[in-house]
TORVEX-761915 format. One record per atom (N, C-alpha, C): chain; y, x, z; residue in three letters; atom name. Coordinates in steps of 0.1 Angstrom, whole numbers, plus 2048, in hexadecimal, padded with zeros to 3 digits. Example, Ala and Ser with C-alpha at 12.3 -4.5 7.8 and 13.67 -1.06 7.14 Angstrom:
<pts>
(pt "A" (7C7 884 84E) "ALA" "N")
(pt "A" (7D3 87B 84E) "ALA" "CA")
(pt "A" (7DF 884 84E) "ALA" "C")
(pt "A" (7EA 880 847) "SER" "N")
(pt "A" (7F5 889 847) "SER" "CA")
(pt "A" (800 881 84F) "SER" "C")
</pts>
This chain:
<pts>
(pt "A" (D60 B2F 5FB) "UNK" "N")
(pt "A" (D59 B28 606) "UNK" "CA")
(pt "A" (D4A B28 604) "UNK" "C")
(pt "A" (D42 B2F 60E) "UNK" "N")
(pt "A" (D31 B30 610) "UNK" "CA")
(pt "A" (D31 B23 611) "UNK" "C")
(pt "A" (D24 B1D 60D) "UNK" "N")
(pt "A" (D1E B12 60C) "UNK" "CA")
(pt "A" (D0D B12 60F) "UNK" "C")
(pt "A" (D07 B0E 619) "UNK" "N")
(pt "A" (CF9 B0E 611) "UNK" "CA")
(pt "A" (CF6 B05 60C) "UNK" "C")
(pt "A" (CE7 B07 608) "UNK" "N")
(pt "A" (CE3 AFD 5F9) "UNK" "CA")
(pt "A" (CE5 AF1 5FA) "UNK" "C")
(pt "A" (CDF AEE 60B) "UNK" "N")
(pt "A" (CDE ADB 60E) "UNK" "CA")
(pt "A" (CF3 AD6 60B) "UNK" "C")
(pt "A" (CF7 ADF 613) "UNK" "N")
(pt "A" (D03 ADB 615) "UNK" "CA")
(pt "A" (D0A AD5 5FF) "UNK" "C")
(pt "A" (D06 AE4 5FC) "UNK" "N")
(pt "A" (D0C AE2 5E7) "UNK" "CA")
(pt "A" (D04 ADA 5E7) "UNK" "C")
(pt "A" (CFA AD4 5E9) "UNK" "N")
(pt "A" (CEF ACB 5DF) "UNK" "CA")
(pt "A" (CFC ABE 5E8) "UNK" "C")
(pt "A" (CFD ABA 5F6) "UNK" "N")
(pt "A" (D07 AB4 5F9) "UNK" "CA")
(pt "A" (D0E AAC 5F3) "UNK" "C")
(pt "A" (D1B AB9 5F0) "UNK" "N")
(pt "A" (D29 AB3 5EC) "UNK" "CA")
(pt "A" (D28 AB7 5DB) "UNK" "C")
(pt "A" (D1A ABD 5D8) "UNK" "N")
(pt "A" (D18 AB6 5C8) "UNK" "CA")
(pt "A" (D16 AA7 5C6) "UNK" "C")
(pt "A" (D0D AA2 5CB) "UNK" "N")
(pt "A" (D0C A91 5CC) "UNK" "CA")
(pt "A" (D19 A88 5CD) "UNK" "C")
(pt "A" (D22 A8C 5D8) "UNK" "N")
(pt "A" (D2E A89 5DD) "UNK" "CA")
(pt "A" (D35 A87 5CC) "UNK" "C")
(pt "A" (D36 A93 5C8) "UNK" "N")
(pt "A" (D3F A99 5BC) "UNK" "CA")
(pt "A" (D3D A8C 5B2) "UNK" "C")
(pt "A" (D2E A8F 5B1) "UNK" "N")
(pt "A" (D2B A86 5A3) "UNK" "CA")
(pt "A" (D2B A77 5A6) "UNK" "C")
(pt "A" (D24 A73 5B2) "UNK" "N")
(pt "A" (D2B A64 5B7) "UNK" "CA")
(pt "A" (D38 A62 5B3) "UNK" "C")
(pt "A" (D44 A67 5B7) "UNK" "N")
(pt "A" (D51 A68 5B3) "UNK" "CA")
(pt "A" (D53 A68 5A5) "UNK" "C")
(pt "A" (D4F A72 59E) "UNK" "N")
(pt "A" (D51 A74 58F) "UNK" "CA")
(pt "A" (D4C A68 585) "UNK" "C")
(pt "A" (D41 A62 58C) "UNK" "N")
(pt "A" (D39 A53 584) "UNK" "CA")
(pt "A" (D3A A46 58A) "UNK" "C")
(pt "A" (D44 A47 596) "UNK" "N")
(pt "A" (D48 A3D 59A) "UNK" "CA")
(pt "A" (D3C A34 5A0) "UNK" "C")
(pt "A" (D32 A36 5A6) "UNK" "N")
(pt "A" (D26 A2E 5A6) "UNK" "CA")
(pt "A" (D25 A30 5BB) "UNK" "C")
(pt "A" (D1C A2C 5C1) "UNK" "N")
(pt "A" (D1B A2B 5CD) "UNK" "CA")
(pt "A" (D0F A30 5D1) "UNK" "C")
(pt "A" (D0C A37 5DD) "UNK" "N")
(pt "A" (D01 A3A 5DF) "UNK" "CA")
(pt "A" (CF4 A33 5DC) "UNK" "C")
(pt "A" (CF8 A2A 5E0) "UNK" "N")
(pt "A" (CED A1C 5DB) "UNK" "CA")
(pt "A" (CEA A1A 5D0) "UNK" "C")
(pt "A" (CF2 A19 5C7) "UNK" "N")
(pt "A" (CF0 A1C 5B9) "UNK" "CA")
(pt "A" (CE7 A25 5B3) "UNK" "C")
(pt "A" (CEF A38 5BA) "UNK" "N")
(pt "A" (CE4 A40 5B8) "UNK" "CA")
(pt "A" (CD5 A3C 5BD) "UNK" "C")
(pt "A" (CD3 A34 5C9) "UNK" "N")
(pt "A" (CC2 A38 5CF) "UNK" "CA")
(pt "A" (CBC A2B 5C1) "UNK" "C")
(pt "A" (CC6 A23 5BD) "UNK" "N")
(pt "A" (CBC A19 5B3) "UNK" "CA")
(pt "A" (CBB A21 5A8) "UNK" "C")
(pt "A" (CC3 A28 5A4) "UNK" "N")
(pt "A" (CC1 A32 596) "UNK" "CA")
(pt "A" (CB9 A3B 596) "UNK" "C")
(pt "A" (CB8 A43 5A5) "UNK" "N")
(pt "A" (CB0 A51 5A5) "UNK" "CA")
(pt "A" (CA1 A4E 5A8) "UNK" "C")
(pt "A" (C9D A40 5B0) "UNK" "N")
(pt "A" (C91 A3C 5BB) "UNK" "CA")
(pt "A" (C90 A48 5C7) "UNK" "C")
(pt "A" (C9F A4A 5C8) "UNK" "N")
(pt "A" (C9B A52 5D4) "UNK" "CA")
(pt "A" (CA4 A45 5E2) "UNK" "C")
(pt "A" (C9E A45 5ED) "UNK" "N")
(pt "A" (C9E A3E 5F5) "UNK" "CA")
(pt "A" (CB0 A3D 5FB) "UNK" "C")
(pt "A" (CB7 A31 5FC) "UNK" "N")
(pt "A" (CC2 A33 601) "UNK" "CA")
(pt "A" (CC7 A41 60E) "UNK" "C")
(pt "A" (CBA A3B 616) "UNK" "N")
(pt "A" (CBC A41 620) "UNK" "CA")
(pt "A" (CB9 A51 61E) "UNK" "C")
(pt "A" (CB0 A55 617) "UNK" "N")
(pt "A" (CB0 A61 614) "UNK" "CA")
(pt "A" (CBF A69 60E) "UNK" "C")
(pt "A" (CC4 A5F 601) "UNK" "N")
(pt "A" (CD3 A69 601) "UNK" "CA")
(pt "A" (CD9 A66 608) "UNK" "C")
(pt "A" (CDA A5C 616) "UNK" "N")
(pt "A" (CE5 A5A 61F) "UNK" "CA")
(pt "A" (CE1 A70 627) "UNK" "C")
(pt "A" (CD6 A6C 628) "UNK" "N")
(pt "A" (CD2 A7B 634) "UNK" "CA")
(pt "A" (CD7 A8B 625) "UNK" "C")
(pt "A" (CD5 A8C 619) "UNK" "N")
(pt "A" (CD8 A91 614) "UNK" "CA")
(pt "A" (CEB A97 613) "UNK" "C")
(pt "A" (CEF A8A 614) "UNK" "N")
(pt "A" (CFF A8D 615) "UNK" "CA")
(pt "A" (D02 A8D 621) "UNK" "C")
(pt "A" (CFB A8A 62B) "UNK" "N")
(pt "A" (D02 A8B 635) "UNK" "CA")
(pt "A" (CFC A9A 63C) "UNK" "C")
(pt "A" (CF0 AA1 633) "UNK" "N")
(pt "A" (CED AAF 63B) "UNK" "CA")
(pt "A" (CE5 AAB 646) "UNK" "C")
(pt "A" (CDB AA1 644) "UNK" "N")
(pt "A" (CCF AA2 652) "UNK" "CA")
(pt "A" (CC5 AA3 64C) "UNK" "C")
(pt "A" (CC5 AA9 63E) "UNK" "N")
(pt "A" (CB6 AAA 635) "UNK" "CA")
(pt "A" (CB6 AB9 63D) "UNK" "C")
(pt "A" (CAD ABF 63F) "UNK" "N")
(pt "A" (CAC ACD 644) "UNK" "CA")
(pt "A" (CAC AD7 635) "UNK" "C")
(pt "A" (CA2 AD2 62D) "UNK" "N")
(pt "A" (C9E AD3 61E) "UNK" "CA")
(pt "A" (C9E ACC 617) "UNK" "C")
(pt "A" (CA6 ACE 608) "UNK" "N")
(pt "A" (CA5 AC7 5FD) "UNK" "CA")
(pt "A" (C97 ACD 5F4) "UNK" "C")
(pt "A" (C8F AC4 5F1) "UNK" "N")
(pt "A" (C86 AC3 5EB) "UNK" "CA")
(pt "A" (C8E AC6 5DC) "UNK" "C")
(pt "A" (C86 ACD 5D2) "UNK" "N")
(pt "A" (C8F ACA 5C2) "UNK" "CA")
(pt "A" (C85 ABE 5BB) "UNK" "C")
(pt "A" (C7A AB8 5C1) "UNK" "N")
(pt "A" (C77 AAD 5BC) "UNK" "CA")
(pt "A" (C84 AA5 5BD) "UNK" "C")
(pt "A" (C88 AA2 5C7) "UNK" "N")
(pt "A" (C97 A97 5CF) "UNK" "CA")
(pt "A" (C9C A9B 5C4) "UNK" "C")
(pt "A" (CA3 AA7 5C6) "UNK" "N")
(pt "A" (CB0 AA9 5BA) "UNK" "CA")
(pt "A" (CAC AA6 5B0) "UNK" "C")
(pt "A" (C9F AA7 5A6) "UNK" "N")
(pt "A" (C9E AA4 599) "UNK" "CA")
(pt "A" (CA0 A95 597) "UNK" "C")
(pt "A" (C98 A90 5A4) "UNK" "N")
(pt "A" (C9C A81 5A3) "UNK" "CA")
(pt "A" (CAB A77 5A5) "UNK" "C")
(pt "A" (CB5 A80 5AC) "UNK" "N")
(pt "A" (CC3 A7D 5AC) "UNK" "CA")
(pt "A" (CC3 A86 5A2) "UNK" "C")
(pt "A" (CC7 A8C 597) "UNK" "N")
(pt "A" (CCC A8D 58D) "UNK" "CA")
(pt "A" (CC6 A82 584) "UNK" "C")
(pt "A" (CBD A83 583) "UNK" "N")
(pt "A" (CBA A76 577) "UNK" "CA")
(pt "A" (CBD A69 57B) "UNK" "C")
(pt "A" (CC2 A65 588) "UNK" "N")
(pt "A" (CCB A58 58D) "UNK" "CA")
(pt "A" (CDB A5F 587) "UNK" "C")
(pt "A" (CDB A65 584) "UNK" "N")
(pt "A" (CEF A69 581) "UNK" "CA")
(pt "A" (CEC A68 56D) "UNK" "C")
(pt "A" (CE0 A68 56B) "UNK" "N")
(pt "A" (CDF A6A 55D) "UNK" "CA")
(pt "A" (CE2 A7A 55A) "UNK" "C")
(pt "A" (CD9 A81 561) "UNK" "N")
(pt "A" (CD9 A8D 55E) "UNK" "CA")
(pt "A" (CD3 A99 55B) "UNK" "C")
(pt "A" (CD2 AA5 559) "UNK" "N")
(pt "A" (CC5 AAC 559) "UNK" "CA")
(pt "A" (CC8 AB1 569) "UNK" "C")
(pt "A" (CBD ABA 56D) "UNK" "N")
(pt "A" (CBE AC4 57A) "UNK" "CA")
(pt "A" (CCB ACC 576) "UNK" "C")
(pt "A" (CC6 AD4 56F) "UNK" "N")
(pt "A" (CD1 ADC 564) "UNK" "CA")
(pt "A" (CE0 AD7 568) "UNK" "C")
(pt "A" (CE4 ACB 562) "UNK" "N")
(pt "A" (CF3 AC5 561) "UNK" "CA")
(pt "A" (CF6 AC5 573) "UNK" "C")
(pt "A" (CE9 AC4 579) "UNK" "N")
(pt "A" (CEF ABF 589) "UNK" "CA")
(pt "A" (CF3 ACD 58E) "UNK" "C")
(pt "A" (CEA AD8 58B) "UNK" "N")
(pt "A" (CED AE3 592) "UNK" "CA")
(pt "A" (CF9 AE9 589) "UNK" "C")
(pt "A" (D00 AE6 57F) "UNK" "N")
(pt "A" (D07 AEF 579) "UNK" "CA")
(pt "A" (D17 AE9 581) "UNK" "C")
(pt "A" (D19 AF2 58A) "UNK" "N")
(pt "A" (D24 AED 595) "UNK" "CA")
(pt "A" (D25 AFC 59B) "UNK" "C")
(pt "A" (D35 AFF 59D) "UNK" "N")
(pt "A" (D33 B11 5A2) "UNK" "CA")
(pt "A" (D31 B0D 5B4) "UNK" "C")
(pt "A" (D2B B00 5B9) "UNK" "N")
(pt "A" (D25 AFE 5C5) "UNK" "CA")
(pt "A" (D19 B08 5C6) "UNK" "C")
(pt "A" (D10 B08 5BD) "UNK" "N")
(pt "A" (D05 B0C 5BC) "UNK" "CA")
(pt "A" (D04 B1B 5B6) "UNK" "C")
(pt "A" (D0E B23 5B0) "UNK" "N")
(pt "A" (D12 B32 5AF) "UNK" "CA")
(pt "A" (D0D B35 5BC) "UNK" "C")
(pt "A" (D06 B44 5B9) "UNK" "N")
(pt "A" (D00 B4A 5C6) "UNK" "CA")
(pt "A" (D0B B51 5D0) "UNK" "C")
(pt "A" (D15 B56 5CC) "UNK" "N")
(pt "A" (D1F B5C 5D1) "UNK" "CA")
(pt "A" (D28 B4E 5D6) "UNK" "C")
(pt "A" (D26 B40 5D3) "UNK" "N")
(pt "A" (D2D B35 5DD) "UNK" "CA")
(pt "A" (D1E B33 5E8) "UNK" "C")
(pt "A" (D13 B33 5E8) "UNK" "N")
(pt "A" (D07 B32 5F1) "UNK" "CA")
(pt "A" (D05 B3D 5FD) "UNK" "C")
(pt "A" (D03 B34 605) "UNK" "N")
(pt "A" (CFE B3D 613) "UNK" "CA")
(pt "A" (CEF B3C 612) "UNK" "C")
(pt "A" (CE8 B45 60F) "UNK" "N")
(pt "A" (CDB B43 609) "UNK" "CA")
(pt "A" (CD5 B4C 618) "UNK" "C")
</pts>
């Protein structure tokens, strides 16, 4: 299944919310990224994901960039680039 990026960057968030048990809310206190911003990120009304944002939601999950993008969501052969 083709994905593009906004969509994987998505249901990566989704994934790891689920896997850490924590709530969106959670994430924007951990990452300082704005509730409302990951509400529009999961929900796909960001037009573009900045990789500032992402570096800042991976280090709300306790992450590197690295750990967030290592998901075969993000394989270029799963991407509609």
């Amino acid at each position: 299944m083709m994905n593009n990026v906004n969509r994987a960057v998505a249901l990566r968030i989704s994934q790891l919310l689920k896997e850490k048990g924590i709530t969106q809310y959670r994430l924007a206190i951990n990452s300082g990224v704005t509730h409302s911003t990951l509400k529009n990120i999961i929900h796909e009304t960001v037009k573009d994901n900045l990789l500032s944002t992402i570096i800042l939601i991976a280090g709300g999950f306790e992450m590197t960039v690295s750990e967030f993008l290592n998901s075969p969501l993000f394989l270029e052969e799963n991407l509609n680039i």
